[in-house]
PyMOL Python script that loads the backbone (N, CA, C, O; Angstrom):
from pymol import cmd

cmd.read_pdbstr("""\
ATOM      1  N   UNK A   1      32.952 123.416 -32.537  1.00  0.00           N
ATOM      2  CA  UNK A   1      32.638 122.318 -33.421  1.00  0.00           C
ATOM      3  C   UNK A   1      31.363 122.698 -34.175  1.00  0.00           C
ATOM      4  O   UNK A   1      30.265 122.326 -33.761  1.00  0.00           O
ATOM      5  N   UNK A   2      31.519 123.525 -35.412  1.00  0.00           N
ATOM      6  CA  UNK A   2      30.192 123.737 -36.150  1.00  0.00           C
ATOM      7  C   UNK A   2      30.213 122.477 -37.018  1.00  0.00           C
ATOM      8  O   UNK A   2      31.099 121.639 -37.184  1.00  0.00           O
ATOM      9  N   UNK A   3      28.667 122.613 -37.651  1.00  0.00           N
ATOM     10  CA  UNK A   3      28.353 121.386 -38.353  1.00  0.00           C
ATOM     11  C   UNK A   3      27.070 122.123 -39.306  1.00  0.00           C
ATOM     12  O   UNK A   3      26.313 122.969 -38.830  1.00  0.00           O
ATOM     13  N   UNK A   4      27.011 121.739 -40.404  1.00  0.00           N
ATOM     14  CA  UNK A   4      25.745 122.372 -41.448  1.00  0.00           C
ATOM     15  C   UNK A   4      25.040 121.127 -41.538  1.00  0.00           C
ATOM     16  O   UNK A   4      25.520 120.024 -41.796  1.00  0.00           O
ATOM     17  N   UNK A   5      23.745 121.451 -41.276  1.00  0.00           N
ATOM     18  CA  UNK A   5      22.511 120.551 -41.592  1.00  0.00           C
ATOM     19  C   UNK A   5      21.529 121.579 -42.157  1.00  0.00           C
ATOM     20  O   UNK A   5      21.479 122.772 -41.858  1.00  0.00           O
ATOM     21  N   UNK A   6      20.467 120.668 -43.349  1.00  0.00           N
ATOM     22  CA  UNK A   6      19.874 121.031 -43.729  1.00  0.00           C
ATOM     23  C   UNK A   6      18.489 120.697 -42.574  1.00  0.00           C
ATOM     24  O   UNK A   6      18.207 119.867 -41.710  1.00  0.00           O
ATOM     25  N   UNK A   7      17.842 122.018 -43.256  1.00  0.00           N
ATOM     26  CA  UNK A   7      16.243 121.771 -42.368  1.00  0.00           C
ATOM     27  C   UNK A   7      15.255 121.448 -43.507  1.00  0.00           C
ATOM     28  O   UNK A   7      15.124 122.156 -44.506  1.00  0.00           O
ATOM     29  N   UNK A   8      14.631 120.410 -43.284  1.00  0.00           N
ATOM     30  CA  UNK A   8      13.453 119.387 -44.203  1.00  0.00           C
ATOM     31  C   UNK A   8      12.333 119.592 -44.227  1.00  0.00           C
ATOM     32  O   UNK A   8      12.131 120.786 -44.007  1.00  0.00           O
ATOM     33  N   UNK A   9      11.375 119.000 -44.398  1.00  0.00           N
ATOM     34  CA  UNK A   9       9.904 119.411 -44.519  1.00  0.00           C
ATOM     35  C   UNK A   9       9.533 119.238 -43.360  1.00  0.00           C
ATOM     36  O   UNK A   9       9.752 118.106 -42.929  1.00  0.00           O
ATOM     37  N   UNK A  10       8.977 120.043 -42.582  1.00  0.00           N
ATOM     38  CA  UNK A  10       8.160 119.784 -41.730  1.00  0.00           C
ATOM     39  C   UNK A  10       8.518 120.613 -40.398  1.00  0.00           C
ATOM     40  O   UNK A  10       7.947 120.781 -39.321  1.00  0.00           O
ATOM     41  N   UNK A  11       9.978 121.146 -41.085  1.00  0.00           N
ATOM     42  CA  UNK A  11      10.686 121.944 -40.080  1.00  0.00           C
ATOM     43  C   UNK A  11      12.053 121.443 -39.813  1.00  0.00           C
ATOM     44  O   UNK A  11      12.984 122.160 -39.448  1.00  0.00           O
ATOM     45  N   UNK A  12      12.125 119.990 -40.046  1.00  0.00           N
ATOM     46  CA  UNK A  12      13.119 118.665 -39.194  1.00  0.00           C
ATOM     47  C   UNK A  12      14.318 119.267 -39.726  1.00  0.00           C
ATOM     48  O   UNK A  12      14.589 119.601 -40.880  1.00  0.00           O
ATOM     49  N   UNK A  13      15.501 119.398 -37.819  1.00  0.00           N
ATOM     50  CA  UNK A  13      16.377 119.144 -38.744  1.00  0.00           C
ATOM     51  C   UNK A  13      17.216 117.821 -37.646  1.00  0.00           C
ATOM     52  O   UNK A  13      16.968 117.432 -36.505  1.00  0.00           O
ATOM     53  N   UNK A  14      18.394 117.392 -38.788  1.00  0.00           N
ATOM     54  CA  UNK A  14      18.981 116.191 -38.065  1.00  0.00           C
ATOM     55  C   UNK A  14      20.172 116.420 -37.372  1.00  0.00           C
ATOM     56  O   UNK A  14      21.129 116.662 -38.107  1.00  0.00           O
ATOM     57  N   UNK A  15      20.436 116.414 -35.931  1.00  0.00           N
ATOM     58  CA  UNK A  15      21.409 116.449 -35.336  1.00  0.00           C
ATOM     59  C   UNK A  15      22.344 115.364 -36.001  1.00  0.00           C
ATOM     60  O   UNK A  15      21.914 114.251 -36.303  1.00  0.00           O
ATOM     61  N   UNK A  16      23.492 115.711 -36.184  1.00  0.00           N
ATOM     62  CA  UNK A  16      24.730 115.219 -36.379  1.00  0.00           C
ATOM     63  C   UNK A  16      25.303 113.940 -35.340  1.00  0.00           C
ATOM     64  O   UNK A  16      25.794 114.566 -34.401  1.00  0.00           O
ATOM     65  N   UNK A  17      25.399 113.145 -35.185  1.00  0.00           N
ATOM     66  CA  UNK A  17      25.870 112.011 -33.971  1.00  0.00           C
ATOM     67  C   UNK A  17      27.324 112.747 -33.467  1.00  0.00           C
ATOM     68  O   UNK A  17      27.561 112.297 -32.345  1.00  0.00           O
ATOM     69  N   UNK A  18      28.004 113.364 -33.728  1.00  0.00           N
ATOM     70  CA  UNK A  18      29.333 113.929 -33.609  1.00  0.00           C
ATOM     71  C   UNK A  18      28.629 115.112 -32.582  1.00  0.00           C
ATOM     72  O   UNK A  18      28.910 115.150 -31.384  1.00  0.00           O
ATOM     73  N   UNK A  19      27.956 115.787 -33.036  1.00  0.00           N
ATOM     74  CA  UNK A  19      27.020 116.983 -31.975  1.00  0.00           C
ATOM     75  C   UNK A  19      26.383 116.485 -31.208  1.00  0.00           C
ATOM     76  O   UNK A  19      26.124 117.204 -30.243  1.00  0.00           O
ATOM     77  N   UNK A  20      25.935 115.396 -31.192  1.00  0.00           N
ATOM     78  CA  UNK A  20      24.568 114.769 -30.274  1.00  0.00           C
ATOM     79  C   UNK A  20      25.331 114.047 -29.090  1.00  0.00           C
ATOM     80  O   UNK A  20      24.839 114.027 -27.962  1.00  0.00           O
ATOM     81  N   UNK A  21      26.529 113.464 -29.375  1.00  0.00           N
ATOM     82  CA  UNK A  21      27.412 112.577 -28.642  1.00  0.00           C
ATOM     83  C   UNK A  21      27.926 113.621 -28.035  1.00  0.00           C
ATOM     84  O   UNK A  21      27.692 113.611 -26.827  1.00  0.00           O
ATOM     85  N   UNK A  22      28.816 114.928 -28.575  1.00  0.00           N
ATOM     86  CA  UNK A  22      29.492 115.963 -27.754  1.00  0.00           C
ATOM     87  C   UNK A  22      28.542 116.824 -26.519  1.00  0.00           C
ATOM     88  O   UNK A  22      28.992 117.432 -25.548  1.00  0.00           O
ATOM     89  N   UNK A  23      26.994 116.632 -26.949  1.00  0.00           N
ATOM     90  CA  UNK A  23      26.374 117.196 -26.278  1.00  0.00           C
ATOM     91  C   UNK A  23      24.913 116.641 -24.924  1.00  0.00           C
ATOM     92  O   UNK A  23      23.981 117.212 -24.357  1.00  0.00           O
ATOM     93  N   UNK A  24      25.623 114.961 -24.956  1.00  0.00           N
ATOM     94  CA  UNK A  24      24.674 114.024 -24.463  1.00  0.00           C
ATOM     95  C   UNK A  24      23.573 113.694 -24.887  1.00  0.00           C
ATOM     96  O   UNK A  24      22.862 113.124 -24.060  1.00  0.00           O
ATOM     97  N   UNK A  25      23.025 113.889 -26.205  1.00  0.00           N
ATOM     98  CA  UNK A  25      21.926 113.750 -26.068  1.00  0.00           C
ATOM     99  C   UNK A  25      21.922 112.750 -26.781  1.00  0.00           C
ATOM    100  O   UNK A  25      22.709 112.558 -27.707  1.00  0.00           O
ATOM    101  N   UNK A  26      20.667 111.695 -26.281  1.00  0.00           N
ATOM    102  CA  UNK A  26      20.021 110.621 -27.331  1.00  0.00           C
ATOM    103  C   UNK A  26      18.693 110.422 -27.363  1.00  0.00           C
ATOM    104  O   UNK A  26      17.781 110.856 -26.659  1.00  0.00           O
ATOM    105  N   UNK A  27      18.739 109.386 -28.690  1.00  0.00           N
ATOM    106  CA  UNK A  27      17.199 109.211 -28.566  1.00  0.00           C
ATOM    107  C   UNK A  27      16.028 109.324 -27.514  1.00  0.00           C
ATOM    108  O   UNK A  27      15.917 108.563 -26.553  1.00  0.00           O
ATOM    109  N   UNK A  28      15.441 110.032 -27.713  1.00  0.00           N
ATOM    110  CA  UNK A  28      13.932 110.365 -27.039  1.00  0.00           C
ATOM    111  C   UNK A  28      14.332 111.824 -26.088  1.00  0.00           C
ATOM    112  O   UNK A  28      13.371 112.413 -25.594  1.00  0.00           O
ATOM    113  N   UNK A  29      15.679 112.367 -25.853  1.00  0.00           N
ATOM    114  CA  UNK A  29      15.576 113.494 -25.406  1.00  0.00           C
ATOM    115  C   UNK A  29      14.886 114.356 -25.829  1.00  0.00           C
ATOM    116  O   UNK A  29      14.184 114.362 -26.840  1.00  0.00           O
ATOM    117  N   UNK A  30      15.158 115.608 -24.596  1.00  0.00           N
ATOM    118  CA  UNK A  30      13.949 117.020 -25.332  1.00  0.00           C
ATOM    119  C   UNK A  30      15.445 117.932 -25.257  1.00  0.00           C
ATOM    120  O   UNK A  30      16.340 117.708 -24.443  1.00  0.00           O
ATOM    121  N   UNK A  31      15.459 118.724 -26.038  1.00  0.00           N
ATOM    122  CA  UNK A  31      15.877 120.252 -26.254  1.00  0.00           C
ATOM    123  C   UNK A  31      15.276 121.170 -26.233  1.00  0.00           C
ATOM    124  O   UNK A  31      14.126 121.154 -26.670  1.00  0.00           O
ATOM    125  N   UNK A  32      15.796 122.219 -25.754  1.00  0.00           N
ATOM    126  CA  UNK A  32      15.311 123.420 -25.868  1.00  0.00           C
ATOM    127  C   UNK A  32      16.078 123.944 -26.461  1.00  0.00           C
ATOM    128  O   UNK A  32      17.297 123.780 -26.416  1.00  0.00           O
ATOM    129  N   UNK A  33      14.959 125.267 -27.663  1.00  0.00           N
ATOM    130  CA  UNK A  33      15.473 126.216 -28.366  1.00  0.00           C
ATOM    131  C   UNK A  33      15.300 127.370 -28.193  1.00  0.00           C
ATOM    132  O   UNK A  33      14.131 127.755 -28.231  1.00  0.00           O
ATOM    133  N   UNK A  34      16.427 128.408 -27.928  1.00  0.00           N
ATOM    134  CA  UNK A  34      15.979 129.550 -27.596  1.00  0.00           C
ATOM    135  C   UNK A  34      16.739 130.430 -28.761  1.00  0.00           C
ATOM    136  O   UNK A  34      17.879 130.198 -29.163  1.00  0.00           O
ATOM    137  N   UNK A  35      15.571 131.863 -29.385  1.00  0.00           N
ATOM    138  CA  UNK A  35      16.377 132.488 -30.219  1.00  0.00           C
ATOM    139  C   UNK A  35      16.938 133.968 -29.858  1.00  0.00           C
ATOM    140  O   UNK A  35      16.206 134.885 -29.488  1.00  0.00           O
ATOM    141  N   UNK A  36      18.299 134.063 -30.013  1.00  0.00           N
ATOM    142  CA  UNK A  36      19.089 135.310 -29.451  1.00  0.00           C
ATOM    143  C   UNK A  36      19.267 135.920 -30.605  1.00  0.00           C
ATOM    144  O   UNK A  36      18.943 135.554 -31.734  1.00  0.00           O
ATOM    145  N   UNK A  37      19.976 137.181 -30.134  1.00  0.00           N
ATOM    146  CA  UNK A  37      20.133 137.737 -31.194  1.00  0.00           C
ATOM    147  C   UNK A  37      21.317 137.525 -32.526  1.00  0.00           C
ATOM    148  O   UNK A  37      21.565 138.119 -33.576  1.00  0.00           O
ATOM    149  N   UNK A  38      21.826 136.385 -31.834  1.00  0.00           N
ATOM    150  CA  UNK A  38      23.133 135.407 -32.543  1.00  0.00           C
ATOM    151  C   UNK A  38      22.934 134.566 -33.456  1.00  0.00           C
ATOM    152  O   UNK A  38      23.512 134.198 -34.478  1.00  0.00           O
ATOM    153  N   UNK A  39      21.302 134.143 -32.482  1.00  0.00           N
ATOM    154  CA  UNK A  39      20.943 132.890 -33.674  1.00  0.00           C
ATOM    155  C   UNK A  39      19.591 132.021 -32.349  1.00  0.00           C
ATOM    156  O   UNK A  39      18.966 132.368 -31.347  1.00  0.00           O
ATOM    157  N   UNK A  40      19.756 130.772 -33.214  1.00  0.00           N
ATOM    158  CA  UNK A  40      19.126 129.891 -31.776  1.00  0.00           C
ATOM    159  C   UNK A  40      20.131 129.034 -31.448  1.00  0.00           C
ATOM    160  O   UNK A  40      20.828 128.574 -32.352  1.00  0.00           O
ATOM    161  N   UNK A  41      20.406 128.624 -29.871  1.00  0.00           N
ATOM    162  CA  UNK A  41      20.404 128.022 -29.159  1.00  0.00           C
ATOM    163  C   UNK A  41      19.859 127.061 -28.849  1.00  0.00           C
ATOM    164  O   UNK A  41      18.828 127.043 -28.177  1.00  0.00           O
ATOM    165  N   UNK A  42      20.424 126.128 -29.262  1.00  0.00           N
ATOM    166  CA  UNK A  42      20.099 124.609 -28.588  1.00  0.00           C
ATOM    167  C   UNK A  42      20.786 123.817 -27.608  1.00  0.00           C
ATOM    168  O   UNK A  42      21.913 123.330 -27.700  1.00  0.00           O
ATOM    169  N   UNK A  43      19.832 123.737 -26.499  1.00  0.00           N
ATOM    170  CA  UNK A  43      20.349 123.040 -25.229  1.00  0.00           C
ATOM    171  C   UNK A  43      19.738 121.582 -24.477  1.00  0.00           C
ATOM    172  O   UNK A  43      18.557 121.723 -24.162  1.00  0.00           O
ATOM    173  N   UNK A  44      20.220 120.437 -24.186  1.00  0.00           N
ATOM    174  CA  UNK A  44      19.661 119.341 -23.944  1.00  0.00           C
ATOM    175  C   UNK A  44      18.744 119.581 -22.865  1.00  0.00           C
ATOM    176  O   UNK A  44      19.053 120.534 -22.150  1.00  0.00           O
ATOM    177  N   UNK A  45      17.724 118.977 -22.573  1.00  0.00           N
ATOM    178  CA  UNK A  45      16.911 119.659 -21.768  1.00  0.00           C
ATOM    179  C   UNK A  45      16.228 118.144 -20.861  1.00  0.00           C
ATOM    180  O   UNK A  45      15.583 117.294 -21.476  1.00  0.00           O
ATOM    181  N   UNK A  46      16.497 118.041 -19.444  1.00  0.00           N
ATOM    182  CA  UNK A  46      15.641 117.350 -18.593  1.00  0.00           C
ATOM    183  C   UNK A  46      14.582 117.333 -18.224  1.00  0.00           C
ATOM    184  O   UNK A  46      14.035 118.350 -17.799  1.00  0.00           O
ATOM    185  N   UNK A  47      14.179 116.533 -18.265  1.00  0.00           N
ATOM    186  CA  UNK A  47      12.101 116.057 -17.673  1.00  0.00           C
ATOM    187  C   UNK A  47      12.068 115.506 -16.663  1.00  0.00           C
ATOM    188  O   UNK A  47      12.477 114.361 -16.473  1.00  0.00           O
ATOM    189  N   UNK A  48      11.454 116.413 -15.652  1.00  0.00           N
ATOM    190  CA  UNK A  48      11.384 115.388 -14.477  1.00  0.00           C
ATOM    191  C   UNK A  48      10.018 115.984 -14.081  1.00  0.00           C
ATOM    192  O   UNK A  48       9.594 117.139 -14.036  1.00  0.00           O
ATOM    193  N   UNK A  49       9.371 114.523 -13.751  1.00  0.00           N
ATOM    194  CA  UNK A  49       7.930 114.617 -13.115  1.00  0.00           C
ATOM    195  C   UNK A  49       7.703 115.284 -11.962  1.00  0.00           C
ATOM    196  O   UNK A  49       8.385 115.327 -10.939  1.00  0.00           O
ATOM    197  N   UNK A  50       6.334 115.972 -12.320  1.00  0.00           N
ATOM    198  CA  UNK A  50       6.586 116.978 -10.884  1.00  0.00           C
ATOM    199  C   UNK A  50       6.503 116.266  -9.799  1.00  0.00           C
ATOM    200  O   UNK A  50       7.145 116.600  -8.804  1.00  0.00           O
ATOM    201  N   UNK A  51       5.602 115.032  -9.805  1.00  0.00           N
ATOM    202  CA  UNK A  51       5.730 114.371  -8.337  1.00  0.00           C
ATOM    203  C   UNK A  51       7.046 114.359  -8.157  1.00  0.00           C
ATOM    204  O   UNK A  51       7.306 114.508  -6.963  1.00  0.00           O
ATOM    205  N   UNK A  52       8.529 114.181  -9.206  1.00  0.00           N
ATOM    206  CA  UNK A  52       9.530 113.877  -8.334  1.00  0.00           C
ATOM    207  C   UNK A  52      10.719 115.406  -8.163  1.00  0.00           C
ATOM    208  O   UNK A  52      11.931 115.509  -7.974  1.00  0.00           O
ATOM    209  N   UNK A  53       9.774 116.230  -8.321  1.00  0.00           N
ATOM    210  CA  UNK A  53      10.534 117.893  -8.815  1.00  0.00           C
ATOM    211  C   UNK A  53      11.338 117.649  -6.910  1.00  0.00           C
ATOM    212  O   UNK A  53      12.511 117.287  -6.826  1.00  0.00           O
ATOM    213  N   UNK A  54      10.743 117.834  -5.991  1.00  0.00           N
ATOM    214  CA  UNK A  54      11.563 118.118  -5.013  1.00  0.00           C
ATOM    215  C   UNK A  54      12.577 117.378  -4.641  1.00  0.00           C
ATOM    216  O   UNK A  54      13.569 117.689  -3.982  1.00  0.00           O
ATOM    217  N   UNK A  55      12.307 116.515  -5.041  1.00  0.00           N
ATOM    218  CA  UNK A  55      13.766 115.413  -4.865  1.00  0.00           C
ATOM    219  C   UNK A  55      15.141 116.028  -5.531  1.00  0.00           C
ATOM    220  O   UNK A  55      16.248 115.494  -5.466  1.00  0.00           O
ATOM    221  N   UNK A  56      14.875 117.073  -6.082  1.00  0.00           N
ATOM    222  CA  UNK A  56      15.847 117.804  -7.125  1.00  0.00           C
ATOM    223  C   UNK A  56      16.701 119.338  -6.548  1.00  0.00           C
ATOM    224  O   UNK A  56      17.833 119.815  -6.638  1.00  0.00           O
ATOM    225  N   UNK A  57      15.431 119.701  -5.955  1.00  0.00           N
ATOM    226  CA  UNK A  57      15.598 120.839  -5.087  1.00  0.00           C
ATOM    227  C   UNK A  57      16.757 121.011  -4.033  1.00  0.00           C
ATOM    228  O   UNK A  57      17.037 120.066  -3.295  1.00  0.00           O
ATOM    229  N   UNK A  58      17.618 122.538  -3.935  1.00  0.00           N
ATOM    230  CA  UNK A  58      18.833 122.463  -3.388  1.00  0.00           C
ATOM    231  C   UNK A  58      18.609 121.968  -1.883  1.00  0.00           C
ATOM    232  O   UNK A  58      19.559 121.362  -1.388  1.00  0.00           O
ATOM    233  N   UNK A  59      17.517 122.144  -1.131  1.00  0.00           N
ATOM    234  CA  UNK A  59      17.429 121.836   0.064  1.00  0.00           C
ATOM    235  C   UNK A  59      17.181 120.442   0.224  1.00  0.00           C
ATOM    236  O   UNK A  59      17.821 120.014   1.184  1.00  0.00           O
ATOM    237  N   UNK A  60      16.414 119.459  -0.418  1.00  0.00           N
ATOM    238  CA  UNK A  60      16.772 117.850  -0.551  1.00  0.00           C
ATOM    239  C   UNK A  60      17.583 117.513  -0.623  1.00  0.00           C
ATOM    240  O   UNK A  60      18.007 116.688   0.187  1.00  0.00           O
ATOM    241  N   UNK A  61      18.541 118.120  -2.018  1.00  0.00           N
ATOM    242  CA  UNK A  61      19.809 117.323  -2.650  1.00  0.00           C
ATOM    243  C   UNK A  61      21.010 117.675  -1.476  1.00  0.00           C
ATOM    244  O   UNK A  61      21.980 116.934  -1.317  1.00  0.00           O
ATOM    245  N   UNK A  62      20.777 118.988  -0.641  1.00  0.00           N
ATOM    246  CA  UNK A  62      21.472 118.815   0.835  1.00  0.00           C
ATOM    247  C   UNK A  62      21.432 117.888   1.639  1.00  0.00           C
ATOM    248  O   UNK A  62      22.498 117.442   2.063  1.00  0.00           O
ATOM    249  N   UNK A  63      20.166 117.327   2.083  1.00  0.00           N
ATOM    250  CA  UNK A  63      19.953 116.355   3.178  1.00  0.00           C
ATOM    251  C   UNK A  63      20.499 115.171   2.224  1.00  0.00           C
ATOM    252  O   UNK A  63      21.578 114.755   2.646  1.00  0.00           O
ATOM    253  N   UNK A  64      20.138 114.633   1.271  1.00  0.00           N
ATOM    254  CA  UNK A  64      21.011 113.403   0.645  1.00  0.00           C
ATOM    255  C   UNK A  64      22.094 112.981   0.821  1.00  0.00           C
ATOM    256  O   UNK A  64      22.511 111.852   1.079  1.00  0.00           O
ATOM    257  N   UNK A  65      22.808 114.413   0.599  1.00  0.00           N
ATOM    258  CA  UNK A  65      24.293 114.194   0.622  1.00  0.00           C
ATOM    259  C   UNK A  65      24.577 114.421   2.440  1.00  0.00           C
ATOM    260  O   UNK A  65      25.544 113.715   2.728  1.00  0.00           O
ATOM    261  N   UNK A  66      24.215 114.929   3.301  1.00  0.00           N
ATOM    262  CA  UNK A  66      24.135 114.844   4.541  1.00  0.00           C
ATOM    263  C   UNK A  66      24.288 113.031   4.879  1.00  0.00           C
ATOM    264  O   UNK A  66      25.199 112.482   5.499  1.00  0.00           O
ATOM    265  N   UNK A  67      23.405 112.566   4.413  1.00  0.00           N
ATOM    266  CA  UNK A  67      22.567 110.878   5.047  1.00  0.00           C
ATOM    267  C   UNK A  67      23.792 110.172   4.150  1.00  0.00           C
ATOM    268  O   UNK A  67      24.450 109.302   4.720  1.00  0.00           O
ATOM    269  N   UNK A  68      24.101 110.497   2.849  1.00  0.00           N
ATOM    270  CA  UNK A  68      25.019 109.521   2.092  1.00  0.00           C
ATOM    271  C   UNK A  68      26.675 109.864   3.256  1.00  0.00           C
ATOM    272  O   UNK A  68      27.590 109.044   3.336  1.00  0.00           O
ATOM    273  N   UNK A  69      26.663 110.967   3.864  1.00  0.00           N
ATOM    274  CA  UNK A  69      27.620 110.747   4.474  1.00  0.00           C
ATOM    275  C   UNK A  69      27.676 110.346   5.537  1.00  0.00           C
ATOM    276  O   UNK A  69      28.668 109.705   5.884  1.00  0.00           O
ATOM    277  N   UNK A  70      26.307 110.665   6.675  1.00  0.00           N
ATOM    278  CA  UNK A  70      26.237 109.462   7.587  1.00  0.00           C
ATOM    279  C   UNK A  70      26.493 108.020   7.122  1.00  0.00           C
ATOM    280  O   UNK A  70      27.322 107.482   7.856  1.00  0.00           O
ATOM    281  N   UNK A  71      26.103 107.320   6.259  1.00  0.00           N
ATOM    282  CA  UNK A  71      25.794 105.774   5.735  1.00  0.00           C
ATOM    283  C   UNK A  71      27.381 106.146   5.682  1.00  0.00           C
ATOM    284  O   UNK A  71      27.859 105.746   6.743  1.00  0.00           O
ATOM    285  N   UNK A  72      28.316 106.706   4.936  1.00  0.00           N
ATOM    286  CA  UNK A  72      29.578 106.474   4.281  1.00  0.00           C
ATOM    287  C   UNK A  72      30.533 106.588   5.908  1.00  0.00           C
ATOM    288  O   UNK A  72      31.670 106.155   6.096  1.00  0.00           O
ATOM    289  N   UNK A  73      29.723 107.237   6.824  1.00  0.00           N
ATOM    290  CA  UNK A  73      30.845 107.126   8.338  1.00  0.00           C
ATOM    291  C   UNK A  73      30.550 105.794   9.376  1.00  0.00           C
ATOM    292  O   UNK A  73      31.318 105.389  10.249  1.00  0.00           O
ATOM    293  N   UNK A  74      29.220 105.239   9.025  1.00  0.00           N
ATOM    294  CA  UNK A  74      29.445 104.510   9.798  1.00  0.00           C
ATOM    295  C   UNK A  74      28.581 104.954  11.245  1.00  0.00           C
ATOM    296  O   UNK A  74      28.633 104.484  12.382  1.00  0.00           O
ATOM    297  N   UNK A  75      27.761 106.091  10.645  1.00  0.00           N
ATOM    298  CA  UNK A  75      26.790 106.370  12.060  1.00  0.00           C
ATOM    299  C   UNK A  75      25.164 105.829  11.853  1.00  0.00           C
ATOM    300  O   UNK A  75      24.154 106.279  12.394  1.00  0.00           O
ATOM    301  N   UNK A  76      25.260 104.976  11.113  1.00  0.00           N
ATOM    302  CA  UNK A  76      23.798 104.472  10.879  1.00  0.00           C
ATOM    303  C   UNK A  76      23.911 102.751  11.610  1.00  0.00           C
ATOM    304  O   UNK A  76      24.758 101.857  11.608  1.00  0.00           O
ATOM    305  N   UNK A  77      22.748 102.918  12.098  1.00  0.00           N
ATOM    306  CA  UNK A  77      22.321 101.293  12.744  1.00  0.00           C
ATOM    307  C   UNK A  77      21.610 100.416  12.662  1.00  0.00           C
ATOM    308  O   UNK A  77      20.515 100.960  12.806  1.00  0.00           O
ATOM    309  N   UNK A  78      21.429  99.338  12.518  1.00  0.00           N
ATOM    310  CA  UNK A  78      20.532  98.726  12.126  1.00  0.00           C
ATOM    311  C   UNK A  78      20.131  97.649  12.737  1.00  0.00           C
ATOM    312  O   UNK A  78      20.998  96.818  13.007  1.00  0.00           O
ATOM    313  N   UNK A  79      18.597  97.349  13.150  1.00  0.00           N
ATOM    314  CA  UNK A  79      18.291  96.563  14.177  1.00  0.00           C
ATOM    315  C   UNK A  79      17.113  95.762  13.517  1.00  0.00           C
ATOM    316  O   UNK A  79      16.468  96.124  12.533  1.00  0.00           O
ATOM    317  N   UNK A  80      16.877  94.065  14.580  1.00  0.00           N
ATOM    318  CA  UNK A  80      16.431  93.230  14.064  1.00  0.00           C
ATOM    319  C   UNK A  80      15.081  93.338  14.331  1.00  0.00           C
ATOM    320  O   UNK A  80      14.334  92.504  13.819  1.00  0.00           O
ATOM    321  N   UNK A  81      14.623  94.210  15.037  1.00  0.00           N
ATOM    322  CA  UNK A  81      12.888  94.475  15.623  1.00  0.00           C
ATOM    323  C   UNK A  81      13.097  95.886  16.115  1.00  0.00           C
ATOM    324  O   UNK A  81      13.971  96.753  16.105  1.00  0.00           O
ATOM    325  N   UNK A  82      11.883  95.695  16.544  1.00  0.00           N
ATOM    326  CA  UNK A  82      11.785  97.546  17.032  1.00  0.00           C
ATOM    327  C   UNK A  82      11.882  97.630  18.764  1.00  0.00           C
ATOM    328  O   UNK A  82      11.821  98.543  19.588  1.00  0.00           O
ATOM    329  N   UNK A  83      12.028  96.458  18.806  1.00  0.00           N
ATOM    330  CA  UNK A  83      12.416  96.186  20.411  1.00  0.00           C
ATOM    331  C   UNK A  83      13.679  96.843  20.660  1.00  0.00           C
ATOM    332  O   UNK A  83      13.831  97.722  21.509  1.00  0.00           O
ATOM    333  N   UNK A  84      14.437  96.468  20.020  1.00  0.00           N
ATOM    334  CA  UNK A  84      16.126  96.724  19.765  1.00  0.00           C
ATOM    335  C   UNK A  84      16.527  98.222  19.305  1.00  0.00           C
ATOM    336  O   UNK A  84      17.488  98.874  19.714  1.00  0.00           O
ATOM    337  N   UNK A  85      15.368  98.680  18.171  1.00  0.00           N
ATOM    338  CA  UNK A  85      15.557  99.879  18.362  1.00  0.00           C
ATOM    339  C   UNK A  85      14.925 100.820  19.228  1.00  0.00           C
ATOM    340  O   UNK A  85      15.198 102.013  19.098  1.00  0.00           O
ATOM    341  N   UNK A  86      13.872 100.322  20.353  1.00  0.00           N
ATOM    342  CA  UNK A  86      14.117 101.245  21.700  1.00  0.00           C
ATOM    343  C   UNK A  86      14.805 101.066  22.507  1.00  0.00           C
ATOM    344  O   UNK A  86      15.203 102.053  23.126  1.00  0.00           O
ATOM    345  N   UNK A  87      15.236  99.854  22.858  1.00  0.00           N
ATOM    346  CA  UNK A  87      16.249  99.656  23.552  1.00  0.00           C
ATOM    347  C   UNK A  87      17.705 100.702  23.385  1.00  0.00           C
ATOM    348  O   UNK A  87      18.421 101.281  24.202  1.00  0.00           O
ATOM    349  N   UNK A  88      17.695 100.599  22.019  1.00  0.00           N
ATOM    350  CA  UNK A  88      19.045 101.588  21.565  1.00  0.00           C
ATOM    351  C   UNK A  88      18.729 103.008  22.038  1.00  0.00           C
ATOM    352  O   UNK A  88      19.549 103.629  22.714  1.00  0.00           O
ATOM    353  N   UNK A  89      17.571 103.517  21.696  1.00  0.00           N
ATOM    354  CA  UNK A  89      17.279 104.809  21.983  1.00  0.00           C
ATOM    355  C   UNK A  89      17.125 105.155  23.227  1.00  0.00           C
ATOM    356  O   UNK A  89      17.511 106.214  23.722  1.00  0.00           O
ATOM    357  N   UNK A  90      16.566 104.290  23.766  1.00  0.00           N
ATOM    358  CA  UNK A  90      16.603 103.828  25.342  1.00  0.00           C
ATOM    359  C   UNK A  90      17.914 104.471  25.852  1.00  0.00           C
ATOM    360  O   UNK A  90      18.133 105.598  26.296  1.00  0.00           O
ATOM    361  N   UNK A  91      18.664 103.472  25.664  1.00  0.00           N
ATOM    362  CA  UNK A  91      20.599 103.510  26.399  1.00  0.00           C
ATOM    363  C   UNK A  91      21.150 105.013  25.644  1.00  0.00           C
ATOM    364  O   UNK A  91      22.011 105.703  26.190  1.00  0.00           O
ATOM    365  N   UNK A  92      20.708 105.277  24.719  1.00  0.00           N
ATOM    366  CA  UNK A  92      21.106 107.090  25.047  1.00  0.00           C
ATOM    367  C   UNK A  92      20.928 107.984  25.561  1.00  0.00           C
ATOM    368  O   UNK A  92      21.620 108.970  25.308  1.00  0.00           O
ATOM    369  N   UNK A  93      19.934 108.028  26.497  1.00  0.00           N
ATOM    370  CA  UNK A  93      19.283 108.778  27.405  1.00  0.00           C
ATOM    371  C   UNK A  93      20.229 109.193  28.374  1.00  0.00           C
ATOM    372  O   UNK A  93      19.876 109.898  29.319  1.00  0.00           O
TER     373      UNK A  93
END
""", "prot")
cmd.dss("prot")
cmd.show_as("cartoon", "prot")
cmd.util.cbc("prot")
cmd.orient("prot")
């Protein structure tokens, strides 16, 4: 799906809504441009704060999906004080 846009003063150029829609992006995204020897490359590009960078990381996004499948079996418990949950921990012994 090519598309011709002109580039404007200042550098600007205007993504197409037909390109922008095929390629997720909307208002306030970032792209990245990289230039090959083809041309440049433009790719939609995510921001994520570093406080929340590890939440992203393959060894988190493991344990997530680990716990979303405990919660989804039915091995999670839930108690009305913390009495109840030694008691529970208790009776596994």
């Amino acid at each position: 799906m090519d598309q011709l846009v002109k580039v404007t003063r200042g550098g600007q150029v205007t993504l197409p809504a037909l390109l922008r829609r095929a390629a997720g992006i909307d208002v306030g995204d970032y792209v990245e441009i990289s230039v090959t020897e083809e041309g440049l490359i433009l790719r939609a590009k995510q921001m994520i704060d570093k406080s929340q960078a590890y939440f992203w990381t393959a060894g988190w996004q493991a344990a997530e999906r680990e716990a979303q499948a405990d919660i989804d079996d039915g091995r999670i418990n839930g108690f009305d004080s913390i009495e109840d949950l030694i008691a529970d921990l208790d009776s596994q012994d």
